[in-house]
N, C-alpha and C positions, 0 to 999 in steps of 0.2 A: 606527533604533536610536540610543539615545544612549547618552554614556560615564554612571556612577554620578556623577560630580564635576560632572554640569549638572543634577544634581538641584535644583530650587529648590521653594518656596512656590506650590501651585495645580499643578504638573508632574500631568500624568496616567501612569500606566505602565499595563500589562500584563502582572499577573505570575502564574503557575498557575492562568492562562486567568480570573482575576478582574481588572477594574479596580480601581485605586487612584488618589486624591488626593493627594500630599505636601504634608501640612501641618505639617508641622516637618521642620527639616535641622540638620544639626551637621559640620562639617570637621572631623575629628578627626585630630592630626597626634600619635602619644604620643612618648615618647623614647628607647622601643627599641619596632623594629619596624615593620609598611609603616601607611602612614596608609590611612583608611577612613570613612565618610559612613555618620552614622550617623541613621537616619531616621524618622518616625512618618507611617504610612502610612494613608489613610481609605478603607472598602470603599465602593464607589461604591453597590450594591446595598441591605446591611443596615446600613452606617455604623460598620461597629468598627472602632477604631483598633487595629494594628498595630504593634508597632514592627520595624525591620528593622537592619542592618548589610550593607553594599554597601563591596567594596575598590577603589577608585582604580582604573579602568580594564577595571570589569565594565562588560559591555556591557547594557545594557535595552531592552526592547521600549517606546518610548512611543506614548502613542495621541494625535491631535490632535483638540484639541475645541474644538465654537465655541460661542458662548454670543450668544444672541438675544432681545430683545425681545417676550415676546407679552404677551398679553390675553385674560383670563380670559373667557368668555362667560357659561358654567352648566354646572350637574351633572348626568350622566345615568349613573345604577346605580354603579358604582363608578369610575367617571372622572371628570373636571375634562376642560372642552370649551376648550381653547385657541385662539386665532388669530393665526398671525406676522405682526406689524405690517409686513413686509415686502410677500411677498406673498398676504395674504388668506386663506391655506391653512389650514383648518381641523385642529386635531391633538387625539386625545386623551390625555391622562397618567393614568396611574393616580392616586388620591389618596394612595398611600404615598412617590410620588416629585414630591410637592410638600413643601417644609418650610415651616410656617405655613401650612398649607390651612384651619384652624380661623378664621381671620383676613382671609380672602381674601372680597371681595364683589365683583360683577359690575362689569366696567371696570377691577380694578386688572390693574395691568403688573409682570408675574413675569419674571426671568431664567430663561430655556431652555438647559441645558446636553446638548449631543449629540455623541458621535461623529459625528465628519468627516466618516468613511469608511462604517461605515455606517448613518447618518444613522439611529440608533435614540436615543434619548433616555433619558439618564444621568437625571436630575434635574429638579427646578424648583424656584426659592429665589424668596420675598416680600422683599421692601423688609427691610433688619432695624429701621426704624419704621414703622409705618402708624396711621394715627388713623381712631379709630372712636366711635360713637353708642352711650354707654349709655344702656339700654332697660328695663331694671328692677333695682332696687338697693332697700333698706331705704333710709329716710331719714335724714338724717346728725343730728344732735340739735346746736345750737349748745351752742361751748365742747367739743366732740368733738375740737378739732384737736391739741391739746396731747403726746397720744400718738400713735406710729407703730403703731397698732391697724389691721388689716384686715379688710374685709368682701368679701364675692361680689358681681360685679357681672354682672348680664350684657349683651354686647355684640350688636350689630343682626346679627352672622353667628352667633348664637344661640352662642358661645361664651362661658365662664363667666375672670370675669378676679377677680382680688383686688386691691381696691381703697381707695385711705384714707376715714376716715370721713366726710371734707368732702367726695366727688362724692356727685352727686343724680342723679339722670333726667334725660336729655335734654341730659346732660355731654360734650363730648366729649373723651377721651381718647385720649393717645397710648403705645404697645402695642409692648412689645419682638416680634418674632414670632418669634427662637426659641424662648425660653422662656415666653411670656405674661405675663411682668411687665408693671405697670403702669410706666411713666417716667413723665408728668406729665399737666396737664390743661391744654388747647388753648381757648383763644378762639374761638367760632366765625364 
């Protein structure tokens, strides 16, 4: 149990038997009346944010969680096949509880977020950059660069990105993964 006022950024709780992530916190002290922590809270499950209000000295349930190292192997039916670079244990995730699974190619190394206690697995988050191989695109026309115009690009995990009109084929690009924005283009 922890008090409401050690609430912080990344805190897991436990609250009407859902987890939560606090990803924002506010101290709120007003000038009449008891001060209160005021909070926005992430469903660990379907991901809505929350917001909550907690008074100074309520008690919460938190959950301890660790966060590990794997590597992505391959896909079978509706899973992503994991392996903890610890010990060699193979695990599988669902593909809803990876974010940027559309970006993910065999060998990259995803953060494993899991209850502690018991050792069921919350999550899995991509790099938030990862660079990738585009593999087929329209061709860019010289004198194209002038405007912030976009085109579809598709990337080697057969994901579709939007991209400016100067990459070509066989570019490689670097790729926000949560949202699939392009950020730039990478030397090979």
């Amino acid at each position: 149990m922890i008090n409401a006022q050690d609430i912080k950024n990344g805190t897991c709780i436990r609250m009407d038997g859902r987890l939560y992530f606090c990803i924002e916190f506010l101290h709120v002290k007003p000038g009449k009346g008891n001060t209160f922590m005021r909070t926005k809270l992430k469903d660990v499950v379907d991901g809505r944010v929350l917001e909550r209000r907690f008074n100074i000295g309520e008690k919460l349930e938190d959950v301890r969680v660790e966060r590990r190292p794997y590597q992505y192997l391959y896909s079978e039916g509706g899973d992503d096949i994991f392996m903890n670079n610890e010990t060699y244990d193979q695990v599988p995730i669902s593909k809803e509880l990876v974010t940027g699974a559309a970006f993910m190619k065999e060998g990259d190394t995803v953060e494993v977020v899991s209850d502690a206690s018991t050792e069921t697995v919350l999550y899995a988050e991509m790099p938030i950059k990862t660079v990738l191989q585009v593999t087929y695109t329209e061709p860019g026309i010289k004198g194209d660069t002038a405007t912030n115009t976009l085109k579809p690009a598709t990337v080697e995990t057969g994901a579709e990105v939007r991209v400016p009109l100067f990459v070509n084929e066989g570019d490689f690009i670097e790729i926000d993964t949560r949202d699939g924005s392009y950020m730039s283009r990478v030397k090979a």
